[in-house]
C-alpha positions, 0 to 999 in steps of 0.5 A: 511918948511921942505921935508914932508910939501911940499909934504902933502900940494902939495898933498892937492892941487892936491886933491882939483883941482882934485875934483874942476874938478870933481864936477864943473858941478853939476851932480854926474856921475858914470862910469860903464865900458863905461856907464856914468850914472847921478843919478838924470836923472830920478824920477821914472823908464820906465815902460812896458806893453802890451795890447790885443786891441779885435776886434771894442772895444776902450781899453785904452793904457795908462792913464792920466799922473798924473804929467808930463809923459816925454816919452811915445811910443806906438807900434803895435806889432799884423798883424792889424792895429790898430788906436790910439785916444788922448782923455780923454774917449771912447766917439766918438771913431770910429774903422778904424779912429784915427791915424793908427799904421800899422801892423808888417808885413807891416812896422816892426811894426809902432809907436808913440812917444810922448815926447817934440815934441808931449808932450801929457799927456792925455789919449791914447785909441786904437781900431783894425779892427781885435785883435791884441796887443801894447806894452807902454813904458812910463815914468811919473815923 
């Protein structure tokens, strides 16, 4: 073998190790500056919403997930408690109960998350003793 071949097929093999290392975990990752970003890391993107909850009126805040919902986080951004109810319909929603989310005044605007370790994927209804306004994220696959 002469110079040339040594050096084409050392240099095959540098390529192949390298990309051996580069696919060996089985994730396609991007590098953008310092974000390492997994194409496959997520079906669908997060959406964002809010709603105005009117004053003794049960308002739906977020739907029933139609397939798997991975994340959803309710927040209170109004000056009145607002209360949250996990249940498929308004029936039986009473204003003042359910689960408070306090107002931004009191505690820098209260949430609830609900992911793995509360993996709901009913239906969330909120009310308020006076009008105030939520913000949803959520993310469904």
């Amino acid at each position: 073998m002469n110079k040339q071949n040594i050096t084409i097929a050392g240099l095959v093999v540098a390529i192949l190790a390298i990309s051996g290392l580069y696919f060996r975990s089985g994730e396609t990752q991007k590098n953008f500056g310092n974000l390492n970003v997994n194409e496959n890391a997520y079906s669908s993107g997060v959406t964002y919403s809010t709603s105005s909850i009117s004053t003794n009126t049960a308002t739906s805040l977020l739907v029933r997930a139609t397939s798997s919902r991975t994340f959803a986080k309710v927040c209170n951004q109004g000056t009145s408690t607002v209360f949250i109810y996990k249940q498929s319909t308004s029936t039986g929603i009473i204003t003042g109960m359910g689960t408070p989310l306090f107002a931004t005044s009191s505690y820098q605007g209260s949430c609830l998350t609900y992911d793995e370790i509360d993996p709901y994927l009913g239906q969330i209804w909120g009310t308020a003793l006076n009008t105030s306004t939520v913000s949803v994220e959520s993310l469904q696959n």
